[in-house]
TIKOL-330795 format. One line per 5 residues: their letters; for each residue y, z, x of N, C-alpha, C, O, CB. Coordinates in pm, whole numbers, padded with zeros to 5 digits, m for minus. Glycine has a CB too. Layout:
<pts>
a	Y,Z,X,Y,Z,X,Y,Z,X,Y,Z,X,Y,Z,X | ...
</pts>
This chain:
<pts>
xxxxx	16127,15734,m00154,16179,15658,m00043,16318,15710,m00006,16421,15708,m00074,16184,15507,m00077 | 16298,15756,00112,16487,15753,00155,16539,15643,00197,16478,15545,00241,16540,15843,00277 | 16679,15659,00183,16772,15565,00195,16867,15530,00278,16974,15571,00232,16816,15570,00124 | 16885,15465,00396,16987,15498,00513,17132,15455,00455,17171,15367,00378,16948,15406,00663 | 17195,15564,00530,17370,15494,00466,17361,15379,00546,17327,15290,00468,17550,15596,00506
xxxxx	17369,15346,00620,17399,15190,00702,17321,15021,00572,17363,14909,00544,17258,15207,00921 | 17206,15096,00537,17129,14990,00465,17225,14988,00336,17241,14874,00291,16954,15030,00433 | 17268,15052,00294,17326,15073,00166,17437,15015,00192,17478,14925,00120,17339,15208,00113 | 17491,15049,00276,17663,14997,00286,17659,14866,00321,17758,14795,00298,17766,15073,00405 | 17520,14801,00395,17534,14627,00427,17528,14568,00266,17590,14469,00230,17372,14548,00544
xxxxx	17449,14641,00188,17423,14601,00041,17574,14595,m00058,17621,14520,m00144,17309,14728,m00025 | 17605,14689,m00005,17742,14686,m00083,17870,14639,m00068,17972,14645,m00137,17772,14780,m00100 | 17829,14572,00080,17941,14478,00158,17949,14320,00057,18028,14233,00019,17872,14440,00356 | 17814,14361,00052,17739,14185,00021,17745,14111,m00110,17768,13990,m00113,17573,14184,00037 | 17717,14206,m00251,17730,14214,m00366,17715,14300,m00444,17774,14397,m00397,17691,14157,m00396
xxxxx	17670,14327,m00541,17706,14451,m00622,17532,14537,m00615,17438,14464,m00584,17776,14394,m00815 | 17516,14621,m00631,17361,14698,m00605,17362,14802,m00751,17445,14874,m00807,17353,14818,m00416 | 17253,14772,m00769,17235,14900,m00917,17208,14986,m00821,17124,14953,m00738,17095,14893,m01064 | 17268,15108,m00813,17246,15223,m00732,17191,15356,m00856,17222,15328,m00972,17409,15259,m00639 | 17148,15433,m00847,17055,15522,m00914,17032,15683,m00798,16959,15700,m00701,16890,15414,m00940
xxxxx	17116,15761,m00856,17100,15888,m00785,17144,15997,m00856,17202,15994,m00964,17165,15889,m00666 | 17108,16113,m00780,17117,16244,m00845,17283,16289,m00855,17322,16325,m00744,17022,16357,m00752 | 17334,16292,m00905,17459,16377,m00914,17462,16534,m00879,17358,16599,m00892,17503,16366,m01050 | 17553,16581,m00845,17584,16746,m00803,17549,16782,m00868,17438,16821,m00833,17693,16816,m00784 | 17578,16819,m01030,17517,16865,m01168,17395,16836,m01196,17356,16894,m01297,17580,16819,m01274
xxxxx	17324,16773,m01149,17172,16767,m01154,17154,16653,m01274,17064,16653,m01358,17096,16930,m01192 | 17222,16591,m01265,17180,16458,m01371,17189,16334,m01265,17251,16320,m01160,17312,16430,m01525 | 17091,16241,m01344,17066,16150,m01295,17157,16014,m01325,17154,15977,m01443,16949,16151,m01319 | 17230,15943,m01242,17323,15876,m01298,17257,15704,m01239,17183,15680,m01144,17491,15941,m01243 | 17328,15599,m01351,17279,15460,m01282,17441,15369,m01238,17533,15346,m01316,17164,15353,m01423
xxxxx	17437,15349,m01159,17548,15302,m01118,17592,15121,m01087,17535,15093,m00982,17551,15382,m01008 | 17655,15021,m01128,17654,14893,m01084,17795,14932,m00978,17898,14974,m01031,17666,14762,m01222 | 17786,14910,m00810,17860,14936,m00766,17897,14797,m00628,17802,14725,m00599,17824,15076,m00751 | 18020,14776,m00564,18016,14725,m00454,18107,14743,m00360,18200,14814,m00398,18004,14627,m00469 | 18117,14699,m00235,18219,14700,m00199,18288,14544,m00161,18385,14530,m00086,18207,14793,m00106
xxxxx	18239,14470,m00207,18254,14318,m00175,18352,14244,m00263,18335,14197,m00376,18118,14247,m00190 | 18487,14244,m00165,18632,14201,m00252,18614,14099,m00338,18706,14110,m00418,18755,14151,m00164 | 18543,13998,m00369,18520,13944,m00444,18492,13992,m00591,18520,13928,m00693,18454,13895,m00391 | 18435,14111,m00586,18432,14158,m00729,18504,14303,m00762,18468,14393,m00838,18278,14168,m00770 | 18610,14294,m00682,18720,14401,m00694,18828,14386,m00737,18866,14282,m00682,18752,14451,m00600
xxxxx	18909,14422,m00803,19081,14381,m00789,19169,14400,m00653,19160,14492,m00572,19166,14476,m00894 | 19252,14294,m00652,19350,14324,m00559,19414,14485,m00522,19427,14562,m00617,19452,14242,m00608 | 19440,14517,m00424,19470,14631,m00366,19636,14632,m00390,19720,14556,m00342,19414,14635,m00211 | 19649,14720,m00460,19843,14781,m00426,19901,14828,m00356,19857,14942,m00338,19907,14858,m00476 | 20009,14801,m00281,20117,14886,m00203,20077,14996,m00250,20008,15048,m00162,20274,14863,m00224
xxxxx	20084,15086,m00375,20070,15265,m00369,19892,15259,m00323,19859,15347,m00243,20110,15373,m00574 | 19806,15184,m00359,19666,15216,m00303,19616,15220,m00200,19527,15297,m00165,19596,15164,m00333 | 19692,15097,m00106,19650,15095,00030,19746,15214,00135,19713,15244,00251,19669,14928,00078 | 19869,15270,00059,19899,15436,00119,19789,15503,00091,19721,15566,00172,20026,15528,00050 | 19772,15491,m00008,19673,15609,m00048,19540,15599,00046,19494,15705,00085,19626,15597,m00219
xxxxx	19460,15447,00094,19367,15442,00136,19429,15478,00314,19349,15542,00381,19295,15309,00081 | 19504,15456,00354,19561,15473,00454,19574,15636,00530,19552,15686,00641,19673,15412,00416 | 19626,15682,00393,19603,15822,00424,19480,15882,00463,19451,15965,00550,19634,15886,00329 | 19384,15788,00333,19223,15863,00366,19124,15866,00455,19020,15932,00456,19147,15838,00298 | 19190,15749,00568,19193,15684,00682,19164,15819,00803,19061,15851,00862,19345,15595,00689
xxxxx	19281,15868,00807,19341,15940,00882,19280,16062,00895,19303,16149,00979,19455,15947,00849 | 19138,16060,00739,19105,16225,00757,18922,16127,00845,18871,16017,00869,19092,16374,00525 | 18903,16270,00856,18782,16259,00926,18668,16170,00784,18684,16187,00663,18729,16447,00987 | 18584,16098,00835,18514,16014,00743,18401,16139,00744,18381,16203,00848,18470,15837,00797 | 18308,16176,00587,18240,16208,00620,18156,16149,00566,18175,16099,00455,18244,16296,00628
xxxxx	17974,16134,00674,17874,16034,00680,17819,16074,00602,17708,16024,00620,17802,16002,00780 | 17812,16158,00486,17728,16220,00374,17711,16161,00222,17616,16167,00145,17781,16350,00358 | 17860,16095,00206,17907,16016,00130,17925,15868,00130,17891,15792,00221,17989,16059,00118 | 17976,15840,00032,17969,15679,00001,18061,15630,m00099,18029,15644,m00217,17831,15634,m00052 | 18190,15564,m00065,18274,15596,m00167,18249,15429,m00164,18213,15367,m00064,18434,15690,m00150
xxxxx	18286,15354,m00339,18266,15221,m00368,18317,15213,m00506,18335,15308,m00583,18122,15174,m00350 | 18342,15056,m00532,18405,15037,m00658,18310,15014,m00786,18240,14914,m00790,18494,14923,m00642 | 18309,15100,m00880,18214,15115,m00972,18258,14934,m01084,18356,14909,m01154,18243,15306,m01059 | 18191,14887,m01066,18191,14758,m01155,18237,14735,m01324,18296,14647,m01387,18051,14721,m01149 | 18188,14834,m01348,18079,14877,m01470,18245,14947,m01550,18305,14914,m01653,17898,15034,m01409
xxxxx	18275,15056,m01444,18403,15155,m01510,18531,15121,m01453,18634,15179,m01487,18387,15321,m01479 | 18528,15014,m01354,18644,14971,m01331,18692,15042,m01199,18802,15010,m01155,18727,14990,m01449 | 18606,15152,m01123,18676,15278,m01061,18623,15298,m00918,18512,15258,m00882,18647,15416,m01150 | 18698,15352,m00852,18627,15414,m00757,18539,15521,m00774,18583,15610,m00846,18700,15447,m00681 | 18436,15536,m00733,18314,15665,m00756,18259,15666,m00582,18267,15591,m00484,18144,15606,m00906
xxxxx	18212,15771,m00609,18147,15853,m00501,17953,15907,m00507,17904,15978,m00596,18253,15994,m00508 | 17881,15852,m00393,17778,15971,m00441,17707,16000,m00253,17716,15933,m00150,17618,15890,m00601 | 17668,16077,m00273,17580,16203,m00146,17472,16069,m00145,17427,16017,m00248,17487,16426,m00223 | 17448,16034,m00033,17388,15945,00042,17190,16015,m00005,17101,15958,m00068,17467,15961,00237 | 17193,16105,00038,17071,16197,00012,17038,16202,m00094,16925,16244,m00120,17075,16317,00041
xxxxx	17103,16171,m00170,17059,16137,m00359,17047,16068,m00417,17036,16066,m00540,17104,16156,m00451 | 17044,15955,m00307,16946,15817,m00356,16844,15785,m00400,16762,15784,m00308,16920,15751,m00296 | 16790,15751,m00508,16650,15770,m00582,16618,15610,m00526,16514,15584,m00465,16650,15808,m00789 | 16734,15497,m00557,16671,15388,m00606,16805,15266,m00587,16910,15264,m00651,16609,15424,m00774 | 16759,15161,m00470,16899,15105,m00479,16851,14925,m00507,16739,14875,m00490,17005,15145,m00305
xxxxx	16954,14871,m00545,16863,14710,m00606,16975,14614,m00607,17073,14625,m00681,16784,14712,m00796 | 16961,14545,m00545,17074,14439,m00561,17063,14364,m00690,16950,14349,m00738,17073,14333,m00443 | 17182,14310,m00758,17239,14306,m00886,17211,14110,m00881,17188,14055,m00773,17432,14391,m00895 | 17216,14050,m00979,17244,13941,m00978,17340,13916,m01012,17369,13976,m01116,17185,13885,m01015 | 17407,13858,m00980,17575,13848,m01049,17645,13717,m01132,17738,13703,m01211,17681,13860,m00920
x	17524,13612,m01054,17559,13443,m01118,17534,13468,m01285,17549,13374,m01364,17419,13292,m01046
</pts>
């Protein structure tokens, strides 16, 4: 099954999604990820420069950048290397 970035990103607006895709290195990674401030930390003066800056460059639609749950982090993965995406229960 492919995966549209638009479907993915309403998922990750919303709550957290086990995401499951191929990495560059050819391994398969499982990911608990979101973008839904509720299960993020507050943003810092040096982070929101930093996001500000990243602002400014051209977005590219290939990617998917989100806050990894699980590691605490921001992570990244290629939209096209979506095996498998699942919304999380969180209660």
């Amino acid at each position: 099954m492919k995966y549209e970035r638009d479907s993915i990103l309403n998922g990750l607006k919303t709550t957290v999604c086990e995401i499951t895709f191929t990495k560059v290195n050819g391994q398969n990674r499982v990911m608990r990820a979101t973008l839904d401030p509720r299960y993020m930390p507050p943003i810092t003066d040096d982070q929101r420069t930093h996001l500000e800056e990243q602002h400014s460059r051209k977005e590219n639609k290939d990617v998917i950048a989100c806050w990894d749950v699980v590691v605490g982090g921001w992570r990244s993965f290629r939209v096209d290397s979506v095996q498998y995406v699942q919304e999380v229960n969180t209660q």
